[in-house]
C-alpha positions in Angstrom: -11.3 5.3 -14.4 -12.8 3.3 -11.8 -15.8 4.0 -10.3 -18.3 2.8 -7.6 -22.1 3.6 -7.3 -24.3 2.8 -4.4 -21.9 -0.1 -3.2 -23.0 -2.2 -0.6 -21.8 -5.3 0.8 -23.0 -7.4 3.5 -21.9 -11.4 4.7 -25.3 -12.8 5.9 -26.3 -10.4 8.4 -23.1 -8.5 8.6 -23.1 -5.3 6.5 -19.3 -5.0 6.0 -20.1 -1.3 3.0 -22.7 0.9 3.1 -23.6 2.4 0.4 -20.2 3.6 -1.1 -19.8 6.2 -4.1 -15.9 6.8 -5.1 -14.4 7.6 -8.3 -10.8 6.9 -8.9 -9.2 9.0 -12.2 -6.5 7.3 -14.6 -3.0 7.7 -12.9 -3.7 8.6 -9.4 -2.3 7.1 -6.4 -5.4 6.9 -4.5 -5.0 4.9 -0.4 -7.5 3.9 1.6 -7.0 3.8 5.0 -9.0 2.8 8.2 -8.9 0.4 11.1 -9.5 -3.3 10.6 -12.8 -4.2 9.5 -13.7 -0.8 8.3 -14.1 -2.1 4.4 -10.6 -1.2 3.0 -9.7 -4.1 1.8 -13.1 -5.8 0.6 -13.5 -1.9 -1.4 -10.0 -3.0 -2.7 -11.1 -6.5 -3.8 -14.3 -6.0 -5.6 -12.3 -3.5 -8.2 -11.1 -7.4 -9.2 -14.2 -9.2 -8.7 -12.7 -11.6 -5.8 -15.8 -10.1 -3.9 -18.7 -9.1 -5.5 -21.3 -6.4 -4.0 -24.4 -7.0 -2.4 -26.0 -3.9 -4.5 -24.6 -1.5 -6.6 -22.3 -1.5 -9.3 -18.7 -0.9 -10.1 -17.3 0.7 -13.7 -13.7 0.6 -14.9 -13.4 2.7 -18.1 -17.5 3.2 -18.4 -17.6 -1.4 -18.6 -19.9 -2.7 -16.1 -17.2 -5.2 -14.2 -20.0 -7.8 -14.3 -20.4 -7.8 -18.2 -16.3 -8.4 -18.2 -14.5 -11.9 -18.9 -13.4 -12.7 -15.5 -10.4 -14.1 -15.9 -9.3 -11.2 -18.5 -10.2 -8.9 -16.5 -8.2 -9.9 -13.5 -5.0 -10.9 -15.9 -5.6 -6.4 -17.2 -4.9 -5.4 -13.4 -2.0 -6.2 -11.1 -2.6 -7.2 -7.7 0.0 -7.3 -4.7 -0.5 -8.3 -1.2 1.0 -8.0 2.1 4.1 -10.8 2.5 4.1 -11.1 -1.7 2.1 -14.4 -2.1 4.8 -15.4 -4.9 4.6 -19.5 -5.2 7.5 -21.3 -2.6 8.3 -23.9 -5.2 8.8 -21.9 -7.9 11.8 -20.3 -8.6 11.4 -15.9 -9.1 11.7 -16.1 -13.0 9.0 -19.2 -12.7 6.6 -17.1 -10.6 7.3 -14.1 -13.0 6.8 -16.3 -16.5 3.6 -18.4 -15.5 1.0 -15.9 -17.0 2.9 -15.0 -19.7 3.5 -19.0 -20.1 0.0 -19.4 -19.7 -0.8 -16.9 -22.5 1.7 -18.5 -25.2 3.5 -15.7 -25.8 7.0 -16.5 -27.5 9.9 -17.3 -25.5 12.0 -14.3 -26.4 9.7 -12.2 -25.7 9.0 -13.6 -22.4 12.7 -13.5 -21.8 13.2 -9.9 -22.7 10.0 -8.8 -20.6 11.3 -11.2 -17.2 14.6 -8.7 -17.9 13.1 -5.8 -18.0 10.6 -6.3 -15.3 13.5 -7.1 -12.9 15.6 -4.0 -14.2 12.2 -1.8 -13.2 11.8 -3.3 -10.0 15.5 -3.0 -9.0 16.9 -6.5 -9.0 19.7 -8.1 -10.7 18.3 -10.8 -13.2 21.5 -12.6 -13.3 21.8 -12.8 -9.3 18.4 -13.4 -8.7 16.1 -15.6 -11.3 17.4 -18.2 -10.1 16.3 -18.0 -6.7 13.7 -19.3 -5.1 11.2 -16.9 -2.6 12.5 -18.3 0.4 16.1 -17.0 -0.4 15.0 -13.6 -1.0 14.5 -10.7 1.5 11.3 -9.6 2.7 11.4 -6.2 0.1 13.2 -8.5 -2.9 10.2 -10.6 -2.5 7.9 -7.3 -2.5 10.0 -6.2 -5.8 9.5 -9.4 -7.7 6.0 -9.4 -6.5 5.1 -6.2 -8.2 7.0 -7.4 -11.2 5.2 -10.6 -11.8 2.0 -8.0 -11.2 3.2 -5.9 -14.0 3.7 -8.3 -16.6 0.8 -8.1 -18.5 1.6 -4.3 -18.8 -1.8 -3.2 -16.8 -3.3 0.2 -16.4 -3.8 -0.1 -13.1 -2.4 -2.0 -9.7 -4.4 -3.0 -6.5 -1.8 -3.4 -3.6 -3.4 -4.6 -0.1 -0.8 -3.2 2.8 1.8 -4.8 0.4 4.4 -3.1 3.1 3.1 -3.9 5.9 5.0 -6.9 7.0 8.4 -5.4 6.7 10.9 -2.8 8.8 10.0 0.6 9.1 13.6 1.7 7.7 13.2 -0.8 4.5 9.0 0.0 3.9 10.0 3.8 3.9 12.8 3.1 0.9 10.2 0.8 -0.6 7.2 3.8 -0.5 9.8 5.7 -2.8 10.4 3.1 -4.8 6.3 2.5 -5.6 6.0 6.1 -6.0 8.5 6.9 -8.2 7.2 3.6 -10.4 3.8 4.7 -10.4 4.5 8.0 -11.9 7.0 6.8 -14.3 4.7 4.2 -16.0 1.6 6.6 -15.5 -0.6 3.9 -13.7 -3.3 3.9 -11.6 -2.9 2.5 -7.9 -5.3 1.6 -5.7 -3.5 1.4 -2.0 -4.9 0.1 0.9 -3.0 0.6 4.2 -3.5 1.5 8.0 -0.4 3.1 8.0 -1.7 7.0 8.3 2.1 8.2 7.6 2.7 6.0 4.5 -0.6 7.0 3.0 0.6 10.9 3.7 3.9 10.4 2.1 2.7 8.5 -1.3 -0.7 9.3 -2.1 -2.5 12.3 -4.7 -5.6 11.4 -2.6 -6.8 9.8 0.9 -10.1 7.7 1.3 -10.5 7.5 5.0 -13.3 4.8 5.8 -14.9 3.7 8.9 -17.7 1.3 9.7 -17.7 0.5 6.3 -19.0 4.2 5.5 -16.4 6.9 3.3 -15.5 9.5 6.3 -13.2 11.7 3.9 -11.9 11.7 0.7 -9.5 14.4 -0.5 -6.0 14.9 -1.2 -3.3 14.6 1.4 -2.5 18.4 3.1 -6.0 18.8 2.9 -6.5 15.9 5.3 -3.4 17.0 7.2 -4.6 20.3 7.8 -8.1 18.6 8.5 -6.7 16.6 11.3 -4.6 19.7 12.8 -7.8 22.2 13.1 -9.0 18.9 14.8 -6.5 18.6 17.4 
């Protein structure tokens, strides 16, 4: 469970949260949508500690985030941005292996989890390890990117409008995709998007935010039905 009490978060002068509450259960597919600069994706980062609030405090599983080993912590939870952000120079079963590398773990097994991340994500292992990035298509390098973001088997991934850069035709086949994988490994994503459709069509619950303030939280047809007695 992740949870956030009192949050606020301001750059000098500039308060970017105000005062956020939001609890996030074990295996739900939680988005967060808004316009840009409305919070999503500083909300998004502090669950990591790449930005750390001004006041308040944030709890995954009952730990204070601040009394965690930083670097453990951010190896427990996968993290996925928009346009992949694997490493150019590195070939995809490089980019997949460095943590695992990093950890020691024995070569077999880092073998056997490479091939099995690939299988989950969809890709060949044979046709594609090889590779490098800059071969690959916009959604391989999406794919690959959420396998190097599984690999330390976490309990929960952070994606930052990890769709948002490709074709409408290949994000919707991808939004299936993630779906389907979230529910079949039981995780917990955090999914931040300004795509009101996509955020519909994948998520057990909405977080709308504006001005750095939580305007709604609730599941999806409740929103929907929201927004039509609205209109």
């Amino acid at each position: 469970m992740i949870e956030f009490q009192h949050v606020t978060k301001s750059f000098k002068d500039n308060k970017v949260l105000s005062d956020i509450s939001l609890t996030i259960e074990d295996g739900e597919l939680v988005a967060i949508i808004g316009s840009s600069g409305c919070g999503k994706t500083t909300t998004l980062k502090m669950i990591n500690r790449l930005i750390r609030p001004t006041k308040g405090k944030i709890f995954i599983d009952g730990k204070d985030i601040e009394d965690m080993n930083k670097v453990e912590m951010r190896r427990s939870i996968g993290y996925v941005i928009q346009q992949a952000g694997l490493f150019p120079h590195m070939t995809v079963r490089e980019n997949i292996e460095l943590i695992q590398r990093l950890e020691k773990k024995d070569e077999e097994q880092i073998r056997k989890n490479t091939e099995y991340l690939m299988d989950m994500v969809g890709l060949n292992g044979d046709e594609f390890l090889d590779r490098y990035p800059n071969d690959l298509s916009g959604g391989q390098q999406q794919r690959v990117a959420v396998a190097r973001a599984l690999v330390n088997n976490p309990k929960m991934l952070l994606l930052d409008e990890p769709l948002g850069a490709l074709d409408y035709q290949l994000r919707k086949t991808l939004q299936i995709e993630l779906k389907d994988l979230q529910e079949e490994l039981g995780l917990t994503f955090v999914f931040v998007t300004h795509d009101q459709e996509e955020a519909l069509t994948m998520s057990d619950r909405i977080v709308i935010m504006d001005k750095g303030e939580i305007q709604q939280d609730d599941d999806p047809n409740t929103i929907c039905l929201l927004y039509t007695s609205d209109a």
